[in-house]
C-alpha positions in Angstrom: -87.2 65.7 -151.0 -88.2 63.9 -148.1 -91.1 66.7 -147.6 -92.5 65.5 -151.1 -92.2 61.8 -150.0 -93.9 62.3 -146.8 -96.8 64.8 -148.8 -97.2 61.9 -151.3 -97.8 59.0 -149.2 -100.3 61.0 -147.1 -102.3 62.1 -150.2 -102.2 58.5 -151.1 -103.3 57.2 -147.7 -106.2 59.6 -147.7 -107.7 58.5 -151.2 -111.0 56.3 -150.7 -109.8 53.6 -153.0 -106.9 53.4 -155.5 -106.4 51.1 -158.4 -103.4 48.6 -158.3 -101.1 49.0 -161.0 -100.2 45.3 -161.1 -103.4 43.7 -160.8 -105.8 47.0 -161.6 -107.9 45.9 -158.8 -109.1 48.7 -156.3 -108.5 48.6 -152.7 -108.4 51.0 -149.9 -105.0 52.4 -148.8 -104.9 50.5 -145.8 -104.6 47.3 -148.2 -101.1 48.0 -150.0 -97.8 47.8 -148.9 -95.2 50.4 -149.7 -92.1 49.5 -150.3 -89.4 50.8 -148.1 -86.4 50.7 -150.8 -88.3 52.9 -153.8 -91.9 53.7 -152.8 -94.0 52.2 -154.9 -97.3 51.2 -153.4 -98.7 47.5 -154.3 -101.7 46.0 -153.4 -101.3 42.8 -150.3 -102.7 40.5 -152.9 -100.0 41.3 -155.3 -97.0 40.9 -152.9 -98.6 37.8 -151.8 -98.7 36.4 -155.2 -95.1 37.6 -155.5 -94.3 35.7 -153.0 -95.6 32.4 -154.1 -93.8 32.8 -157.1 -90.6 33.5 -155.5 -90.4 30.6 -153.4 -91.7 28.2 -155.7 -89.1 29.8 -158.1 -86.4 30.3 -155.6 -85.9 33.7 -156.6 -86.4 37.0 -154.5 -89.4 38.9 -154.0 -88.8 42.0 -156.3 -90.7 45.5 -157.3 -93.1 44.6 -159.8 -92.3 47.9 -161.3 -89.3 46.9 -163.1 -86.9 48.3 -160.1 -84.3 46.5 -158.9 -85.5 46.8 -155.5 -86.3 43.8 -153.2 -89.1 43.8 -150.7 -88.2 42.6 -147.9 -88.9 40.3 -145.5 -89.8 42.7 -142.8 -92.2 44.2 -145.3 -93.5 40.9 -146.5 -94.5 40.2 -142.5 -96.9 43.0 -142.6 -99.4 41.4 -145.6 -98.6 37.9 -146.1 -99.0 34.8 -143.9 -96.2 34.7 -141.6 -95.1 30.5 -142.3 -94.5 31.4 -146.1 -92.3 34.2 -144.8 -90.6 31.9 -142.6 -90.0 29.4 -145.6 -88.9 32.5 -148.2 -86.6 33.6 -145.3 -85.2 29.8 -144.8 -84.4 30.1 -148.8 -82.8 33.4 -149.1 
């Protein structure tokens, strides 16, 4: 299992461009965010619009794809701008 994780995150970080799912947008690899808990790929701008919503809703920063997966704050760190993090982190 963890061979087919590994295989499908490099075949994903070797495509030129790939289209969000969220936002169907297309970005290079380098520009989405995989999320540690269930693997789903999502685009910076897309967590960073998540995150807007979360704080100004008060709520946690969730998978867009209906899992009940949170990402993180670590994860957030990586893409979004590191005072909002602070702030989401304060609220949790």
């Amino acid at each position: 299992l963890i061979e087919l994780v590994t295989y499908e995150e490099d075949y994903f970080r070797s495509l030129p461009s790939v289209e969000c799912e969220v936002c169907y947008e297309s970005y290079p690899p380098s520009a989405y965010l995989t999320i540690s808990e269930c693997g789903h790929h999502v685009c910076f701008n897309c967590v960073k619009d998540s995150l807007d919503v979360a704080i100004n809703s008060g709520q946690s920063v969730h998978c867009p794809y209906g899992d009940s997966c949170d990402i993180l704050p670590w994860e957030l760190k990586l893409c979004c701008d590191s005072k909002k993090v602070e702030r989401y982190e304060e609220m949790l």
